[in-house]
C-alpha positions as CSV (number, residue, x, y, z in Angstrom):
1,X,-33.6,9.0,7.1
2,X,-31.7,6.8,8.8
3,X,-28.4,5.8,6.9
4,X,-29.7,1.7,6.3
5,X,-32.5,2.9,4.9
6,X,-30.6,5.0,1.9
7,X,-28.9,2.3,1.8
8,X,-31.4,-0.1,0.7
9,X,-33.0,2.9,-1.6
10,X,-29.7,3.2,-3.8
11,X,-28.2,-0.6,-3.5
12,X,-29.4,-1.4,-6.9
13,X,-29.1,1.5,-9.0
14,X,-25.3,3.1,-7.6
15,X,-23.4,3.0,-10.4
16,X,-20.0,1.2,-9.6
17,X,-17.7,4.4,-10.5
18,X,-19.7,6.4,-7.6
19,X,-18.4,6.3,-4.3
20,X,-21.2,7.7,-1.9
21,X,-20.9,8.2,1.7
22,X,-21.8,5.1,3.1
23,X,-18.9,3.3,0.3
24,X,-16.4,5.2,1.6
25,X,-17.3,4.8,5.4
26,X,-17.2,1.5,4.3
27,X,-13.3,1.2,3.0
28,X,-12.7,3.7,6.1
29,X,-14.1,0.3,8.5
30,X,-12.0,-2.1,6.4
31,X,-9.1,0.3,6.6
32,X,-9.2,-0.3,10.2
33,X,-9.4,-3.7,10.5
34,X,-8.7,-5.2,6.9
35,X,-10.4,-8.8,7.7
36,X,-13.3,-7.4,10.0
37,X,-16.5,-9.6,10.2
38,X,-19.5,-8.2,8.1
39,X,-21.2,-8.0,11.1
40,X,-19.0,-5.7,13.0
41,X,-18.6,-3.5,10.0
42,X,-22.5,-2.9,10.4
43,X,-22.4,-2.6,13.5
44,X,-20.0,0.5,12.8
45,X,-22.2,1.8,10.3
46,X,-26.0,0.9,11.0
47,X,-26.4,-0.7,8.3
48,X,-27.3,-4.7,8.1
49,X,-24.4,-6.9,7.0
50,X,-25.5,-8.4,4.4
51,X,-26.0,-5.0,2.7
52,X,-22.7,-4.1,4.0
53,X,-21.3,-7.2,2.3
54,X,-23.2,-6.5,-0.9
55,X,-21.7,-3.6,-1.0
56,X,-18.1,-5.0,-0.9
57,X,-18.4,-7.2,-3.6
58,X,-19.6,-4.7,-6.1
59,X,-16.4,-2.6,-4.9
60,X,-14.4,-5.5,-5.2
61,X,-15.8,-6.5,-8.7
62,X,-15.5,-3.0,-10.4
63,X,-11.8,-2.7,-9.2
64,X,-12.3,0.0,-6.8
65,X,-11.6,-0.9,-3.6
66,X,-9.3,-4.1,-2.2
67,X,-7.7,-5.9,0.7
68,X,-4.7,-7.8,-0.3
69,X,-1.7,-9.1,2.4
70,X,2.1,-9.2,2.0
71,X,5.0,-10.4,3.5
72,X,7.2,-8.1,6.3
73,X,10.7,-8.5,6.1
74,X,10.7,-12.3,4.3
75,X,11.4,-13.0,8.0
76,X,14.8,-12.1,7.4
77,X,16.7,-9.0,9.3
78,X,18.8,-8.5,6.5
79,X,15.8,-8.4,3.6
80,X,15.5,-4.7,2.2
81,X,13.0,-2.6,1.0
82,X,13.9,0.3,-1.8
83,X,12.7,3.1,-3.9
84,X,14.1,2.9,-7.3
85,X,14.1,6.4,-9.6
86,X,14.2,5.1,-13.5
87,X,15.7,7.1,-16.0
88,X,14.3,6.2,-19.6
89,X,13.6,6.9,-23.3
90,X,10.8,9.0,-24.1
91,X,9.7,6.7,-26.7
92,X,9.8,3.7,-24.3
93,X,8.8,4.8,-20.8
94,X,4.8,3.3,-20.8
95,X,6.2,-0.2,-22.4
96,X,9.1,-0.1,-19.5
97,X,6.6,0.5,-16.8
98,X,4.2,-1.8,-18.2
99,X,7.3,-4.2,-18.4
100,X,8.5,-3.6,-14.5
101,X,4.8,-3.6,-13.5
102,X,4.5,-7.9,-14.2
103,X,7.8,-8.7,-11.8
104,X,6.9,-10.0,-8.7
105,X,9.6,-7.9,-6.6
106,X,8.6,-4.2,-8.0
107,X,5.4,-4.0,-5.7
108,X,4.9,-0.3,-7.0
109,X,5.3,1.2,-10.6
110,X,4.8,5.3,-10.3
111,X,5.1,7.9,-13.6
112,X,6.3,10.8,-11.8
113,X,7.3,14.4,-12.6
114,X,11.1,16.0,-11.6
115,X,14.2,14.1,-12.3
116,X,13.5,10.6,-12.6
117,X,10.7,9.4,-15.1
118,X,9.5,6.3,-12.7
119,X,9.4,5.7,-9.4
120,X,9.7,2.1,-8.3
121,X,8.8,0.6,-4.4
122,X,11.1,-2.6,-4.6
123,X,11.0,-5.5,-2.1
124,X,13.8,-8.5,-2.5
125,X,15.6,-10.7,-0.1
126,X,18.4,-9.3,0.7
127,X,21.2,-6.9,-0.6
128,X,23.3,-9.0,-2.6
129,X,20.0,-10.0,-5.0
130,X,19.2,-6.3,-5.3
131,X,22.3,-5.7,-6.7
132,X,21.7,-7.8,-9.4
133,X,18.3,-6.8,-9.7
134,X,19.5,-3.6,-10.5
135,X,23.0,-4.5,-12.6
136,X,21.5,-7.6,-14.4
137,X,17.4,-7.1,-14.5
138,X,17.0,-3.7,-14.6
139,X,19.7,-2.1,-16.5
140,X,19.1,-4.7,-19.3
141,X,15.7,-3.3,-20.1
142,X,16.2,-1.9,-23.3
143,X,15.2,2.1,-23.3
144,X,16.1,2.4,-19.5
145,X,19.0,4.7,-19.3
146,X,20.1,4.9,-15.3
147,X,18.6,4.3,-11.9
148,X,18.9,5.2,-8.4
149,X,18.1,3.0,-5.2
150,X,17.3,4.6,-2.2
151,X,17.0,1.8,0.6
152,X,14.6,2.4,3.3
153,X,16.2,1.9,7.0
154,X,13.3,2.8,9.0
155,X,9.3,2.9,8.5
156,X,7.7,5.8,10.5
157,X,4.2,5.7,8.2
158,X,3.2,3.8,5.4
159,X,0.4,3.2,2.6
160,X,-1.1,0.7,4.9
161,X,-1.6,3.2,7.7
162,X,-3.8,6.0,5.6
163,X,-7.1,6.5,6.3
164,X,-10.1,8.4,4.8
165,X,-10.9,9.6,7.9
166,X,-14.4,9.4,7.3
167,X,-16.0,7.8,10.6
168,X,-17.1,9.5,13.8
169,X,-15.5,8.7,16.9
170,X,-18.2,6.3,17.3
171,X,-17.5,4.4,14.0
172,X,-14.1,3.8,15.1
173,X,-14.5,3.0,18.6
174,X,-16.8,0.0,17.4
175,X,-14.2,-0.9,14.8
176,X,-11.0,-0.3,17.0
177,X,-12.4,-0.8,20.7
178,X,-11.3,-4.5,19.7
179,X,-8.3,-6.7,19.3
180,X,-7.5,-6.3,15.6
181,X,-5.2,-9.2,14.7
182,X,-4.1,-8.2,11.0
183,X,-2.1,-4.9,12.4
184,X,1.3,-3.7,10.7
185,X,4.3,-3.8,12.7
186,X,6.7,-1.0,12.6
187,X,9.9,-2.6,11.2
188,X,12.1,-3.0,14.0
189,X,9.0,-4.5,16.0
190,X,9.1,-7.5,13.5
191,X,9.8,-10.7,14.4
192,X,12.7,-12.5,12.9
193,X,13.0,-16.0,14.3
194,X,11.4,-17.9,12.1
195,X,11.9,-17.6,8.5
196,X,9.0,-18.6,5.5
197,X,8.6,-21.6,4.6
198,X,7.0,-23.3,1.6
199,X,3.6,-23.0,3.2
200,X,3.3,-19.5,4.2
201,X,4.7,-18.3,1.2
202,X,2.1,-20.3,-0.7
203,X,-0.6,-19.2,2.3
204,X,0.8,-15.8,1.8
205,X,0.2,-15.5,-2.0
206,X,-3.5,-16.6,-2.2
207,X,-4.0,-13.6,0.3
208,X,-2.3,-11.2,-2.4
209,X,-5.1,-12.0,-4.7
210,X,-8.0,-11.0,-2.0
211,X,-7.1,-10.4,1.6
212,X,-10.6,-11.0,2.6
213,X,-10.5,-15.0,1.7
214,X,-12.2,-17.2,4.5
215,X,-10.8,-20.2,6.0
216,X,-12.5,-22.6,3.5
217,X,-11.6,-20.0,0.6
218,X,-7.6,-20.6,1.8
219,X,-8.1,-24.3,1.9
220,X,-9.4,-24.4,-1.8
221,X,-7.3,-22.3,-3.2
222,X,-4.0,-23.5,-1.6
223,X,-4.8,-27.1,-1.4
224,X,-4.0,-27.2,2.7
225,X,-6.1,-28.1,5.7
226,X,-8.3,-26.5,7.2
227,X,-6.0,-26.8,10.3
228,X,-2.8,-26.1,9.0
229,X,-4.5,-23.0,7.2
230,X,-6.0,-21.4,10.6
231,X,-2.3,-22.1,12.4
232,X,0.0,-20.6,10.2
233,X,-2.1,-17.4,9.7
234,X,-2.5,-17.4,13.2
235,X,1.8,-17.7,13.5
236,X,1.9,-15.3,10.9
237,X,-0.1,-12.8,12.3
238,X,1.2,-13.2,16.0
239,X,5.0,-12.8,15.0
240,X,3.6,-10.0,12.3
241,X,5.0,-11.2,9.4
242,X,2.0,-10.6,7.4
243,X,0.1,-7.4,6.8
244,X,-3.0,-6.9,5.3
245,X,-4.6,-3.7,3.9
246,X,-7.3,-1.9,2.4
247,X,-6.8,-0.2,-1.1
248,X,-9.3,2.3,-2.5
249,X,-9.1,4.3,-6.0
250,X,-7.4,7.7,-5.3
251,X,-8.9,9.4,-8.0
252,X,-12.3,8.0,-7.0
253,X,-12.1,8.8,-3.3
254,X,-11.3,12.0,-3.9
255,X,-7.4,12.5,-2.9
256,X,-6.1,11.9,-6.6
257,X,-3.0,13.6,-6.2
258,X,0.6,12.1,-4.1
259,X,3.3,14.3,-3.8
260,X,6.8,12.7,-3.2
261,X,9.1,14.9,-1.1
262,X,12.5,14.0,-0.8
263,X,14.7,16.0,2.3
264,X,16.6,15.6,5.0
265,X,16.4,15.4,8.9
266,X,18.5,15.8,11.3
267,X,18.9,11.9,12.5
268,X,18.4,13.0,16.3
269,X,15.8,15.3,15.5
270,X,12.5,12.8,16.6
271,X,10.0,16.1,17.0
272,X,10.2,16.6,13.3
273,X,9.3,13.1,12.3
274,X,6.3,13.1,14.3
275,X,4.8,16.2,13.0
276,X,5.6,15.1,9.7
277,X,3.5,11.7,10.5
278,X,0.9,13.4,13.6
279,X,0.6,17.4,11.7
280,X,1.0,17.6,8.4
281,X,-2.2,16.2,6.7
282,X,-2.4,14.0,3.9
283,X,1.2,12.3,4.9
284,X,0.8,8.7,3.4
285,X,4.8,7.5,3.7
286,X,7.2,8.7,6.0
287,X,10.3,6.7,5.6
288,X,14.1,6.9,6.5
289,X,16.1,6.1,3.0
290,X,19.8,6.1,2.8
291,X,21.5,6.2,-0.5
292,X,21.9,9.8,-1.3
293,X,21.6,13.4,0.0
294,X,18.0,13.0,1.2
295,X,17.3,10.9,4.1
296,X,13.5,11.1,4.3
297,X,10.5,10.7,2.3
298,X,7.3,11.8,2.0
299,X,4.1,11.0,0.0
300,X,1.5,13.2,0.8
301,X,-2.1,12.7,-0.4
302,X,-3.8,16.0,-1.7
303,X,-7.6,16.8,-3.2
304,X,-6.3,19.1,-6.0
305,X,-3.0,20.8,-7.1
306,X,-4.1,23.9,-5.8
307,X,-3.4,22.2,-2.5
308,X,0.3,22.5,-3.2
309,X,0.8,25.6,-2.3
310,X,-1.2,25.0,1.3
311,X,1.0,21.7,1.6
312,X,4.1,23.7,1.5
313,X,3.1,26.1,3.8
314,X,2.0,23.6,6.5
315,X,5.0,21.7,6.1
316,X,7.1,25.1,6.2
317,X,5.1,25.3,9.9
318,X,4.9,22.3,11.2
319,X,8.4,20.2,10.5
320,X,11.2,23.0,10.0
321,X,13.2,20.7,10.8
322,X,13.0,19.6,7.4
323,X,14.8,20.7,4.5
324,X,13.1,20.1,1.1
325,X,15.7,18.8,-1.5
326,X,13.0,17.8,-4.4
327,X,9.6,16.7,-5.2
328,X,7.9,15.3,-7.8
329,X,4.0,14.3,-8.6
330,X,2.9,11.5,-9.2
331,X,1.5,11.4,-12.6
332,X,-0.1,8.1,-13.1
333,X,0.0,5.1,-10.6
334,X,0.7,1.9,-13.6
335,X,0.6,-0.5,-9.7
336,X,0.4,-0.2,-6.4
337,X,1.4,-3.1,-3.7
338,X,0.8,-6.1,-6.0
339,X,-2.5,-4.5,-7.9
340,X,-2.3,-3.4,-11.7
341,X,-4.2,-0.3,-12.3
342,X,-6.1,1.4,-14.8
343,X,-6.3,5.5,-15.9
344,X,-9.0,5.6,-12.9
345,X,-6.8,4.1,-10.6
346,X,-8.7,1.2,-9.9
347,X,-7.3,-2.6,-10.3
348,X,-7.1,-4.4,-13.7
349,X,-5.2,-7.4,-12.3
350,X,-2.9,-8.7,-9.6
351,X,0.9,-10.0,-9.9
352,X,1.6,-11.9,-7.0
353,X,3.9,-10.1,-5.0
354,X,6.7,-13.2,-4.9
355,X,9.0,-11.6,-3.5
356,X,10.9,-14.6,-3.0
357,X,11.5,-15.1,-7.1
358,X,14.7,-15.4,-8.5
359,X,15.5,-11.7,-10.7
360,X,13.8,-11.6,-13.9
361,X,15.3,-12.3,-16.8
362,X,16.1,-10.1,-20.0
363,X,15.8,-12.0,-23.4
């Protein structure tokens, strides 16, 4: 039976919490090339578009799967990206993260295991403002009783790179064997000569909230031109200071467990960072932080625990070059880039990632 056809048997009766084969071969297209049309996604997959696109939408509407877009850089060289540990109160660690989750600069809210209770991915402007993010926002939380910042200085791999790897080379090749315009930029690829205005902060933010949004979509819902809508995203995309990417439930597509590693690296030693990134399976971030004794970090994606032994041993194998320093799993994922999520890891809500907003506030 050809794969449209069992398709069109099980459109109407998949339940939404399901992910079958031709779901996830459908996140693995979108993956790829976030704002693909419908029709080259069936293309890709056989399968007519508008049953592709059918398809989407109930993924979409249960929470399951999602494109959303954010900023690079705030088109500034000296903006910074961090990874914040939280120390806090038994007794108030869910009300803190479900605090940190609804400010527009945390982008990620992570209860971990090891030393710190929560792991935050923190995006501001520039230095100065994450210093009183940290002194002024954060430490005023009540219940939150330190934190460390780890600032990232270079981007090897990233959440928006990880695939499923679900498609035959014939899948991709439809979905890749083309110019893909919405493609991250490594860090110091990105362009910095023109910094956001008013409107692509404003174009940039509607995108948050669904990635996928047409032309006429954008124009509604930002109140701009048609015109001006189709040039900056054009600019934005060209000078890639936008990226867009396509989210799935962990726990539903069957890699439910991240690992964080933090080690060290010899900072001439290249060979080790690409096995980490090329060899080790499962690697979701690879990232150069400064700020302590470890100077790399990993997530890796797993199907089980009983993977962590196998994990080690590959990593052991593959990148000696690396010296483990700690680890901790990832317990519960409260957000992830922008999206609020639930126990099954799927989104409850968006905060606009405004990463441009002036520090929160403590009453």
């Amino acid at each position: 039976m050809k794969m449209h056809d069992t398709c069109n048997m099980i459109e109407e009766t998949q339940d939404s919490a399901v992910l079958d084969d031709v779901d996830l071969a459908l996140i693995n297209c979108l993956q790829l090339d976030p704002r693909a049309s419908w029709r080259t996604v069936g293309d890709a997959l056989k399968v007519d578009p508008v049953t592709v696109a059918r398809r989407w939408q109930r993924l979409q509407d249960s929470g399951t799967a999602w494109v959303s877009a954010r900023a690079t850089g705030h088109g500034r060289p000296e903006s910074c990206l961090a990874f914040v540990e939280v120390d806090c109160t038994t007794s108030n660690a869910l009300a803190i993260a479900e605090r940190l989750a609804r400010w527009p600069q945390v982008l990620s809210v992570e209860h971990t295991s090891g030393p710190g209770d929560l792991t935050l991915l923190v995006e501001v402007r520039d230095m100065a403002f994450l210093s009183r993010f940290l002194l002024r926002s954060l430490a005023s939380v009540p219940g939150i009783v330190s934190s460390r910042a780890h600032l990232v200085t270079e981007v090897f791999a990233i959440g928006d790179d990880w695939k499923l790897q679900v498609l035959d080379a014939t899948q991709r090749a439809v979905m890749t064997d083309r110019p893909v315009r919405y493609k991250y930029a490594p860090t110091d690829q990105r362009h910095h000569g023109k910094t956001f205005d008013a409107v692509d902060r404003q174009l940039i933010l509607k995108l948050g909230e669904d990635g996928r949004s047409s032309i006429a979509e954008l124009t509604v819902g930002t109140g701009l031109s048609e015109s001006t809508v189709r040039r900056r995203l054009a600019e934005l995309t060209s000078r890639n200071q936008i990226v867009f990417r396509c989210d799935v439930s962990l726990p539903l597509s069957g890699w439910p467990l991240v690992t964080w590693v933090w080690g060290y690296v010899d900072p001439t030693d290249r060979s080790t960072i690409r096995a980490l990134v090329e060899r080790v399976s499962g690697t979701r971030v690879c990232m150069r932080i400064s700020g302590g004794r470890a100077n790399t970090l990993l997530a890796i994606a797993a199907h089980s625990l009983r993977e962590t032994p196998i994990t080690e041993v590959q990593l052991a194998q593959e990148a000696p070059g690396l010296v483990v320093l700690n680890r901790s799993v990832v317990l519960r994922s409260m957000k992830r880039v922008g999206r609020l999520l639930d126990d099954e890891g799927k989104s409850a809500g968006v905060v606009p990632m405004d990463i441009w907003a002036e520090a929160p506030e403590i009453e």
